[in-house]
C-alpha positions in Angstrom: 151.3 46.4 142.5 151.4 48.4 139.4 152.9 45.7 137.2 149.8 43.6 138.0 148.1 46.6 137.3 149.7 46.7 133.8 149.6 43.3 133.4 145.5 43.3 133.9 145.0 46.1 131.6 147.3 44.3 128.6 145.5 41.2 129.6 142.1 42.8 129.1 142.8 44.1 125.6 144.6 40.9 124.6 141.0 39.2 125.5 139.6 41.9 122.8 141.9 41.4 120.5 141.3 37.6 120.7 137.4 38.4 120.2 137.9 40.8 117.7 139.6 37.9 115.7 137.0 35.4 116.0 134.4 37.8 115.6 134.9 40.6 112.8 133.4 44.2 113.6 131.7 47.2 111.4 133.8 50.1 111.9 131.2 51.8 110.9 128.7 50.4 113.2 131.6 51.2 116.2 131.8 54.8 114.6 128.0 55.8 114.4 127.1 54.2 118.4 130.4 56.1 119.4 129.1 59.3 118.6 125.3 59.1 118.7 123.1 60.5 121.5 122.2 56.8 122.1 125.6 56.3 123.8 125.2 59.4 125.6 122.0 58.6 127.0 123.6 55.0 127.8 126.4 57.2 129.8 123.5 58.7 131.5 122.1 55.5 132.6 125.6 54.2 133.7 126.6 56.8 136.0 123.4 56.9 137.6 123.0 53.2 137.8 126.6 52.9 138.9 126.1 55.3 141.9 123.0 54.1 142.9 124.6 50.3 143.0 127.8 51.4 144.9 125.3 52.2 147.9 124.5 48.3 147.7 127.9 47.1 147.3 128.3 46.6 143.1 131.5 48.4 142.0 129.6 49.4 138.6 132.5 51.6 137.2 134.8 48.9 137.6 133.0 46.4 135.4 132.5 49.2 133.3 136.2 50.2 132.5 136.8 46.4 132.3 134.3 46.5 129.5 135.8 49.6 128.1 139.4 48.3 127.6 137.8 45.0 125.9 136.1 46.8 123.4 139.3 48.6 123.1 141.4 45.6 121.9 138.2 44.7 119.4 138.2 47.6 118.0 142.1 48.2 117.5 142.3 44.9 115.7 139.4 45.8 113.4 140.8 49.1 112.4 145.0 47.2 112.7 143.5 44.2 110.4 141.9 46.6 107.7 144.7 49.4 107.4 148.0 48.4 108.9 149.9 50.8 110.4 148.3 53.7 109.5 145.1 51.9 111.2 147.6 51.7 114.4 148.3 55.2 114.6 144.5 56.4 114.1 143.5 54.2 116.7 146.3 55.7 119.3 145.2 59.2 118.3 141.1 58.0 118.9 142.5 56.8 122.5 144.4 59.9 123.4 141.6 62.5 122.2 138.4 60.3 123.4 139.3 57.7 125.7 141.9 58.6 128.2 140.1 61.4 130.0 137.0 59.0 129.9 138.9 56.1 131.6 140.3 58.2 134.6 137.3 59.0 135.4 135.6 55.7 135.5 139.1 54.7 137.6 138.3 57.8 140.1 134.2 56.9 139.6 135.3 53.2 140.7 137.8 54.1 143.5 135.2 56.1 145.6 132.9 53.6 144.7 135.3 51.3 146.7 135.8 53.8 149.2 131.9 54.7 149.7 131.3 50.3 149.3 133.6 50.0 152.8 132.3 52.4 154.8 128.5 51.7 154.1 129.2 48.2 155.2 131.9 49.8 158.2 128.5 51.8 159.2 126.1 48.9 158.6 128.4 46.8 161.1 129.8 49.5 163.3 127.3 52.2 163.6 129.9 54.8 163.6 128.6 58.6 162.7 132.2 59.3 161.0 131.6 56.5 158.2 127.9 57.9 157.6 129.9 61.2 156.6 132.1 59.9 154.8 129.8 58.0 152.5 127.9 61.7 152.2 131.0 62.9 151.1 131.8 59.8 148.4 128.8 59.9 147.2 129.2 63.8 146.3 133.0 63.3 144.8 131.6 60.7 142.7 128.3 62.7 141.6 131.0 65.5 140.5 132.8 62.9 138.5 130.3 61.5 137.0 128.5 65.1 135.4 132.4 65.6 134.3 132.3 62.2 132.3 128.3 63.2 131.5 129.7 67.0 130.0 133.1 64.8 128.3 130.5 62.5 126.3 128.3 65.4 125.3 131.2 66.9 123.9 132.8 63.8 122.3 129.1 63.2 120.8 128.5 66.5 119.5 132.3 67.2 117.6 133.4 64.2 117.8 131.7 62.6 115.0 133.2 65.7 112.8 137.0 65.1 114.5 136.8 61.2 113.9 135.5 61.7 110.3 138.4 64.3 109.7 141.0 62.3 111.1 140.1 59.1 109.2 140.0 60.9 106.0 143.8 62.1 106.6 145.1 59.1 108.4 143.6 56.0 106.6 142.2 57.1 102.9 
């Protein structure tokens, strides 16, 4: 299970890179929506959105992090394609510092989203009082995740705009 696991995720940013080739980004424009209040306020709108559909049965979080790992293999290429290795190595350090807290949250976010998906619809079939708890009890785990990712984002929008402009100046000029 976790090679097909692996073998989704490299798939994903292959598909990314692939895009990223036949359609050239602005780091800049990737740099300023990173870090701008805009993207926080779309995080907002995700998390809520993406709780409020797991009660009907759309795994948000899951297209979300799909999403995520695409723009992952655009943006890697953009910043490979312009500076080489040294482009390589400030894209790995943007993905440890920003992204890989980010992304295990939207996996937790999206596995009780799975879990609170089955036993809405084990309730809406069954009428069993245990499942109506449970789902209570999703819906709080995943409302706990989601202010952590909200509080990660403000952070990574208010210093990381500084960090990122730091790091670039060391690592690719």
């Amino acid at each position: 299970m976790k090679k097909y696991i692996v073998a989704l995720i490299g798939s994903l940013i292959i598909v990314g890179i692939t895009i990223g080739i036949s359609n050239p980004l602005d780091l800049s424009n990737v740099v300023s929506v990173s870090f701008s209040y805009k993207y926080f306020l779309y995080i907002i709108i995700m998390c809520i959105s993406g709780i409020a559909l797991s009660y009907i049965g759309i795994p948000l979080f899951i297209f979300l992090l799909l999403l995520e790992f695409i723009s992952l293999g655009m943006v890697t290429y953009f910043i490979f394609s312009n500076f080489l290795l040294k482009g390589l190595l400030f894209s790995l350090i943007y993905i440890l510092i920003f992204k890989l807290v980010y992304w295990f949250l939207l996996i937790l976010n999206g596995f009780y989203s799975l879990k609170l998906i089955k036993n809405n619809y084990k309730y809406l079939f069954r009428r069993y009082r245990e499942n109506k708890n449970n789902s209570k009890l999703y819906f709080k785990k995943m409302l706990i995740i989601s202010s952590i990712v909200i509080c990660f984002n403000l952070l990574s929008v208010t210093f990381g705009n500084k960090l990122i402009n730091y790091l670039a100046s060391y690592l690719l000029f």
